[in-house]
C-alpha positions as CSV (number, residue, x, y, z in Angstrom):
1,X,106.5,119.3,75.5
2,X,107.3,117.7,78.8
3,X,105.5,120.8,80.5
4,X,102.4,119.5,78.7
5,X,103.1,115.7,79.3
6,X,103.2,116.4,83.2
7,X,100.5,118.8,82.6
8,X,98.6,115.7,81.5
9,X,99.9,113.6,84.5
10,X,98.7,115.8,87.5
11,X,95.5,116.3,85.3
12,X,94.8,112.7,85.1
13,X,95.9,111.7,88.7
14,X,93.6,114.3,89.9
15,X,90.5,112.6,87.9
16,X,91.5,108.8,88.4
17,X,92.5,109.8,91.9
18,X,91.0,107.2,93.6
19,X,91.5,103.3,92.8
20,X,89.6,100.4,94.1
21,X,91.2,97.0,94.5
22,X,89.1,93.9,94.5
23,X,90.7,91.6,97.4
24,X,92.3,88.5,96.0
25,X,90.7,85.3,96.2
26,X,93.5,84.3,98.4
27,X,92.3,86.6,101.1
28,X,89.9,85.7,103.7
29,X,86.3,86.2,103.5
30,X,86.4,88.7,106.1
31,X,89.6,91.1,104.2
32,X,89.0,94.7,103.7
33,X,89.2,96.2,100.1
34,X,92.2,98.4,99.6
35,X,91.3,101.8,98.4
36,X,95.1,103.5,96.6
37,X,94.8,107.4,96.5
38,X,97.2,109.6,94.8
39,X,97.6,112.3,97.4
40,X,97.6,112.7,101.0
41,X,94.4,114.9,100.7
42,X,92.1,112.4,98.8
43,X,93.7,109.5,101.6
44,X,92.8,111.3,104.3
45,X,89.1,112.3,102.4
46,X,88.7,108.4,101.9
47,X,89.7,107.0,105.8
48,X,86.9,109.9,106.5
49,X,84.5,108.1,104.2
50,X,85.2,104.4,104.7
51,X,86.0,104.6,108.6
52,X,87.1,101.1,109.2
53,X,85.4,99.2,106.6
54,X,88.3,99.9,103.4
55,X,92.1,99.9,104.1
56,X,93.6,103.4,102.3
57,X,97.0,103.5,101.3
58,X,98.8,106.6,99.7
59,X,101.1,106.8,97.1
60,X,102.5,109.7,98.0
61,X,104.3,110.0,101.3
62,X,103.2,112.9,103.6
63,X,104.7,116.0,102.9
64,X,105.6,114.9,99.7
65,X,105.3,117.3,97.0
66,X,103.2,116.1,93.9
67,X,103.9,118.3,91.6
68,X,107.9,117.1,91.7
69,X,106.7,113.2,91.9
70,X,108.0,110.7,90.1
71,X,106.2,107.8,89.8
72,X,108.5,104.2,90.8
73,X,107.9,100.6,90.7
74,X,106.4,100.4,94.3
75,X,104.0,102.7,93.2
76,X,103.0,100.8,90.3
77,X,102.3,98.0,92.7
78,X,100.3,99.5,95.1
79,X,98.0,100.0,91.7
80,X,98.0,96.8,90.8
């Protein structure tokens, strides 16, 4: 069963792998949107992409290993 529920995890991270935030409407008018990517590979696909125009930010550190990844509260907020 918790095969199957991490299964489901990597599965889903892989599809929703890529998360757009809306800048506050505390930030200036000028503030780049925040793109969140789950791994390294997709971050580095999106600063390809975007060049300087978006502001990418990882969840997972480099090096890190996703398939052992636990998500945490900082992750959560970097979601959010």
């Amino acid at each position: 069963m918790r095969h199957q529920l991490m299964r489901l995890l990597v599965i889903s991270l892989l599809f929703v792998s890529v998360q757009v935030r809306s800048s506050s409407a505390d930030d200036s008018a000028k503030a780049k949107p925040v793109v969140t990517c789950s791994t390294t590979q997709i971050a580095d696909f999106a600063k390809q992409v975007a060049g300087d125009r978006c502001e990418v930010v990882c969840v997972l550190a480099s090096g890190q290993d996703p398939h052992t990844f636990e998500i945490t509260p900082n992750c959560v907020s970097l979601v959010k």
